[in-house]
C-alpha positions as CSV (number, residue, x, y, z in Angstrom):
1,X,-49.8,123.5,30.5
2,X,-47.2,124.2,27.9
3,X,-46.3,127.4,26.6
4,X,-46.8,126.0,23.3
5,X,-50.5,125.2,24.1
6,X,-51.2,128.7,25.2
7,X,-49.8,130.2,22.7
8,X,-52.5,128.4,20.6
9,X,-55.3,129.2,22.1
10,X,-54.0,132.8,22.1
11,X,-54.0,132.6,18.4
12,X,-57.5,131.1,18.1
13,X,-58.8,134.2,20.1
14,X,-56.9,136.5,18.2
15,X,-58.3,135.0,14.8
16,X,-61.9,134.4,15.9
17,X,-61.6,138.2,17.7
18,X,-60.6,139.5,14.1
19,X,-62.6,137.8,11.8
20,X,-66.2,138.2,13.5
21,X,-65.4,141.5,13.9
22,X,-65.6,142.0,18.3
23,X,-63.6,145.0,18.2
24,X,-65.8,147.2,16.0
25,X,-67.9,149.9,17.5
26,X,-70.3,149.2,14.6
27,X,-70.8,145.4,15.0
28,X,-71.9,144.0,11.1
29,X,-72.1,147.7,10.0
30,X,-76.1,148.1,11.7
31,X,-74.4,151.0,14.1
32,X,-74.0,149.4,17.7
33,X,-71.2,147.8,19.1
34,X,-71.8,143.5,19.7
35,X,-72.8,144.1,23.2
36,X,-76.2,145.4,22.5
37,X,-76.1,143.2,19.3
38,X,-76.2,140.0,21.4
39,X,-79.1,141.1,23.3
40,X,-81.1,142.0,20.8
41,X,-80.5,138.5,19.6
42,X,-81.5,137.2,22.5
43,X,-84.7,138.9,23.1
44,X,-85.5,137.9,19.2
45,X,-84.5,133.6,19.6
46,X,-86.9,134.2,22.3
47,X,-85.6,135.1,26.0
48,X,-88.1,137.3,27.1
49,X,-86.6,137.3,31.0
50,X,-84.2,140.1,31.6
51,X,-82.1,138.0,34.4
52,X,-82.4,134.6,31.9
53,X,-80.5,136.6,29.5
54,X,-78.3,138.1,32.1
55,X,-77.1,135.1,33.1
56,X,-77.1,133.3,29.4
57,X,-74.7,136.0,28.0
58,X,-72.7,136.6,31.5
59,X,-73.5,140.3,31.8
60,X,-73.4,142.2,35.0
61,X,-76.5,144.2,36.1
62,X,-75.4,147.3,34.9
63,X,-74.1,146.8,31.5
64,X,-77.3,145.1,31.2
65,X,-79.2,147.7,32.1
66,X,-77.3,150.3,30.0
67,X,-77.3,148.3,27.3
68,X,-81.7,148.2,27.8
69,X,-81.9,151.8,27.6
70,X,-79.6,152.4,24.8
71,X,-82.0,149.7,22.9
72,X,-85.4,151.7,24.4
73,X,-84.1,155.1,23.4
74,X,-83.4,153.7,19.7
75,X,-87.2,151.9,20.1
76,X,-86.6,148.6,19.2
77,X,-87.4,147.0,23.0
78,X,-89.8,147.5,25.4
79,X,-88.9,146.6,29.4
80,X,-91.4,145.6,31.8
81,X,-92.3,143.5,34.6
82,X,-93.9,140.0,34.4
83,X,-97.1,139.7,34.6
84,X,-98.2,138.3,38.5
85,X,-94.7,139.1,39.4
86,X,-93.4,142.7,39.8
87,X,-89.7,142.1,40.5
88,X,-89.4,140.4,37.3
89,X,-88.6,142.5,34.1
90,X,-90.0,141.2,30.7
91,X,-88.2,142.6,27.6
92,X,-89.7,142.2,23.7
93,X,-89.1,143.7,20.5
94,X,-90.9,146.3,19.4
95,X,-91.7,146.3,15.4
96,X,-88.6,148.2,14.9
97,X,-86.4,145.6,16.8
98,X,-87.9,142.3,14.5
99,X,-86.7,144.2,11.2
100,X,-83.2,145.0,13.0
101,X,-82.7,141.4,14.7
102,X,-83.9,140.1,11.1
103,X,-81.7,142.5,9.6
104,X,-78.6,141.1,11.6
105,X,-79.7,137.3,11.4
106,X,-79.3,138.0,7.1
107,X,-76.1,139.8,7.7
108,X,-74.6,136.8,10.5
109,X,-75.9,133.7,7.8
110,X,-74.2,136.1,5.3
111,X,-70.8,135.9,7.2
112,X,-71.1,132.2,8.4
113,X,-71.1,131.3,4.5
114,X,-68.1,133.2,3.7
115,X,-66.1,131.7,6.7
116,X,-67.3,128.5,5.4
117,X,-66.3,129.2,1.8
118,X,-63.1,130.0,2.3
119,X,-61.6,126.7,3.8
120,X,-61.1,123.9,1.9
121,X,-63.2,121.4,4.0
122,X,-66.1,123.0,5.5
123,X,-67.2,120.0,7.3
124,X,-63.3,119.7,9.0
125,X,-63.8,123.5,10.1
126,X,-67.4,122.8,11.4
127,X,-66.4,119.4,13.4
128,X,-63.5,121.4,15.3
129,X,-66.0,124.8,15.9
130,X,-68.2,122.3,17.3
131,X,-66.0,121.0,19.9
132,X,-65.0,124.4,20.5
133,X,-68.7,125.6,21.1
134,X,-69.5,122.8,23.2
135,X,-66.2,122.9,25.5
136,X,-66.6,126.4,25.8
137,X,-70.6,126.0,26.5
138,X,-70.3,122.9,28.7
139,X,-71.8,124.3,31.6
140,X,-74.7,125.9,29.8
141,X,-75.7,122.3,28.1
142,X,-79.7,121.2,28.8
143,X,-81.1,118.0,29.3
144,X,-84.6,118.5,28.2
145,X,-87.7,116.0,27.8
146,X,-88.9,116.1,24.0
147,X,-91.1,114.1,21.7
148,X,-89.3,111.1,19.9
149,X,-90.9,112.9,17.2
150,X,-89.5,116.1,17.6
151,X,-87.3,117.2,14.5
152,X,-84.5,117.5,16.5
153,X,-85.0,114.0,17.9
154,X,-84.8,112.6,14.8
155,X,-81.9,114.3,13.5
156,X,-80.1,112.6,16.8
157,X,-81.4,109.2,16.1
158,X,-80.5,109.5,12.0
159,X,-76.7,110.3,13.6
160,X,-76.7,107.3,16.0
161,X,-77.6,105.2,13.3
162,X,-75.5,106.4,10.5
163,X,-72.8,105.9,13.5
164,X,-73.6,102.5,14.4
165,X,-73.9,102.0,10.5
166,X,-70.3,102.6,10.3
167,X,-69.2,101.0,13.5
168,X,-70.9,97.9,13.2
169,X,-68.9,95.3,11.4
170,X,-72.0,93.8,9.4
171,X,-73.3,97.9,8.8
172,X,-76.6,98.6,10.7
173,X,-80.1,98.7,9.7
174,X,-83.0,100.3,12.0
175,X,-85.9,98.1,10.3
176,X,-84.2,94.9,11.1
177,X,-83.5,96.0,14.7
178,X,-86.3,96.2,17.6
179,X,-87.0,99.8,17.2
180,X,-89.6,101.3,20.0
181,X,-92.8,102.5,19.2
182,X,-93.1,106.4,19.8
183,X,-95.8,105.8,22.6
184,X,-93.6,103.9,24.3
185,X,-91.0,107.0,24.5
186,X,-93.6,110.0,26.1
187,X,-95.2,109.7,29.3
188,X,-96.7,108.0,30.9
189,X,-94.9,105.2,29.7
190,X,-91.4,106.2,28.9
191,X,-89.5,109.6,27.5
192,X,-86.9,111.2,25.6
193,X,-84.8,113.0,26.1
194,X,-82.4,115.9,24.2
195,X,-79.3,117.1,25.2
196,X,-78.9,120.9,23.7
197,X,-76.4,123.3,23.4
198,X,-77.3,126.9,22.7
199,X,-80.3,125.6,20.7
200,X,-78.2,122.5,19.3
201,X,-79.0,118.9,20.0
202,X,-75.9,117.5,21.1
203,X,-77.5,114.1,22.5
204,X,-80.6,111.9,23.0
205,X,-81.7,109.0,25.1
206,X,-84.9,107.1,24.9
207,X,-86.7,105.7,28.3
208,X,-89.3,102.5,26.7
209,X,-91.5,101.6,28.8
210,X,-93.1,98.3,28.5
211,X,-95.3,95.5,30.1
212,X,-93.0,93.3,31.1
213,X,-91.9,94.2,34.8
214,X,-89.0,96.4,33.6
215,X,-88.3,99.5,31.4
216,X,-85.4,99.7,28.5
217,X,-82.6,102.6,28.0
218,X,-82.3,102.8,24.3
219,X,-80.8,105.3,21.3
220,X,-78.4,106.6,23.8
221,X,-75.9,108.9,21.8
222,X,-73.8,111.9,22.0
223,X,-72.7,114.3,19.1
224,X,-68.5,113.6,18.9
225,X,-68.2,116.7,19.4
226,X,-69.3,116.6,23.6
227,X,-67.7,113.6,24.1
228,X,-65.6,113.5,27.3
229,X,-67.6,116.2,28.7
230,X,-69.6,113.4,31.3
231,X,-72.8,114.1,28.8
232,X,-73.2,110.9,28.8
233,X,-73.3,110.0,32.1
234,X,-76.2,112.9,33.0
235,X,-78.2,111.7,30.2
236,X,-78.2,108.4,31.6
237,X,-78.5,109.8,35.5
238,X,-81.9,112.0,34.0
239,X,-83.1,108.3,32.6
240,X,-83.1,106.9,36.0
241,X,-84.6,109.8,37.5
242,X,-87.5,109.6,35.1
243,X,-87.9,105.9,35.3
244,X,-88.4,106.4,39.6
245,X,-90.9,109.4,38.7
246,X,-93.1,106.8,36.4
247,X,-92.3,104.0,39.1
248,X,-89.8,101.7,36.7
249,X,-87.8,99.9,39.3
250,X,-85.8,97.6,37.0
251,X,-83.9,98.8,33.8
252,X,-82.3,96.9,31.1
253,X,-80.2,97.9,27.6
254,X,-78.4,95.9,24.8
255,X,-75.5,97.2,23.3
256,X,-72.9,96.2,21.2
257,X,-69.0,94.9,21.9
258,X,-68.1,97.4,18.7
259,X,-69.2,100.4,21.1
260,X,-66.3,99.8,23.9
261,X,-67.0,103.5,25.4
262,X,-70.8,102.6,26.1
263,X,-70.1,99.5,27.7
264,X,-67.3,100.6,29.9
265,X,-70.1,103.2,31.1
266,X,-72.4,100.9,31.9
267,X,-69.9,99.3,33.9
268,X,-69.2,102.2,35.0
269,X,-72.9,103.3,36.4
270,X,-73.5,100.0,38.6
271,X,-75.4,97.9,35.2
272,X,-75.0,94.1,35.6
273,X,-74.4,92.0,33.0
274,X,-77.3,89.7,31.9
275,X,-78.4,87.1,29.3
276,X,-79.9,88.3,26.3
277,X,-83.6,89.3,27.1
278,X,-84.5,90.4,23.4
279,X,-83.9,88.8,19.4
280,X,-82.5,92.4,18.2
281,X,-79.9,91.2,15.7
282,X,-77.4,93.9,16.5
283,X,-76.5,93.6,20.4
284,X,-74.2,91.2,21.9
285,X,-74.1,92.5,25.5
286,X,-76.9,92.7,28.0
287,X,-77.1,94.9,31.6
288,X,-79.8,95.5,33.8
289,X,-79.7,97.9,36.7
290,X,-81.9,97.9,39.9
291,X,-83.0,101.2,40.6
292,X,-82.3,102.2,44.4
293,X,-85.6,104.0,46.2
């Protein structure tokens, strides 16, 4: 690694240390330094498990614990155990704790805006915090099994599209292409399935299940952001995994010679190349894969 390149990440930690505020023993002005901050944000997106959030902000038992108390003297959590299971600890807010968490959700939206204000292209600075926040997250993504209908899900789908849109030499339209039915994307016929960072969808794939001895990979997609992270490659490993579960032996896909990096995957991932199977006016390459026991 070259000195250069560590002294730029240096600088990026330096800034982002600075600007956010880490250092400050009263994290946004509410009082507390960010430690106890974090966990209070936690506990209010919805992590009720005291380990869970352990382990999503990388504490060590004892801050953790510490950082409880100091949050139960002040009232705004109560700890207990899980109900059926002693040697769990359950945390919530307490009345107290939704004002404050609300109170530093206003004050972080607050500061997000101003960061974003002040460069010149906000959508430049939000494309390179996103790779940032996904590199840095990586390990931490979820593959999770949604409804195609699921806002999120949509949001994906509208990106792959607008993508191909702009890939595709004759542009891309989803009513002229063979777009799956919802019911054929949810058990027990196919799924779908989300790829999230820290509450972001980051990716989708769609399992189709149909009547005709085999089941389709479609809407497979990454956010530019994650690419080169092997997201890719788990969404499509999670695919076959669900196919097996819903007995789908055979799977097929169509893609499209503009999209090099999906068909070199496919190559990639043991899919053999086929004649077309389907009138979608978009594809121009075919694979099928035989699923192993």
């Amino acid at each position: 690694m070259s000195t250069d390149s560590i002294a730029r990440v240096r600088r990026f930690q330096r800034a982002a240390t600075t600007e956010i505020g880490l250092l400050d023993e009263s994290f946004l002005g509410r009082g507390r330094p960010l430690g106890p901050a974090r966990v209070l944000n936690a506990i209010g997106k919805g992590h009720e498990d005291v380990s869970e959030i352990r382990a999503y902000l990388r504490l060590d038992s004892g801050l953790m614990s510490r950082i409880l108390r100091g949050l139960e003297g002040e009232g705004l959590v109560e700890v207990g155990t899980a109900p059926g299971d002693s040697r769990k600890r359950r945390v919530r807010l307490t009345e107290a704790g939704e004002k404050e968490f609300a109170a530093y959700e206003a004050l972080s939206d607050a500061q997000a805006a101003a960061i974003l204000e002040r460069h010149g292209n906000s959508e430049r600075l939000l494309a390179a915090m996103d790779v940032v926040a996904s590199a840095l997250g990586r390990d931490a993504i979820e593959i999770v099994e949604v409804p195609p209908g699921d806002p999120q899900a949509q949001a994906c789908m509208a990106r792959y599209y607008a993508e191909l849109a702009a890939r595709f030499e004759r542009g891309f339209d989803v009513a002229l292409s063979c777009d799956p039915e919802a019911g054929d994307m949810m058990r027990p016929r196919g799924s779908f399935l989300l790829a999230v960072s820290d509450g972001v969808a980051v990716g989708c794939a769609g399992l189709k299940g149909t009547d005709k001895g085999y089941g389709e990979v479609k809407r497979v997609w990454v956010d530019p952001s994650v690419r080169g992270l092997g997201l890719s490659r788990r969404l499509m490993a999670r695919l076959e995994e669900v196919a097996r579960e819903l007995g789908i032996e055979v799977l097929r896909l169509d893609t499209n010679s503009a999209l090099p990096e999906a068909v070199a995957l496919y190559r990639r991932s043991g899919w053999s190349e086929i004649p077309r199977f389907n009138v979608d006016p978009y594809p121009d390459l075919f694979f099928e894969k035989v699923l192993e026991g």
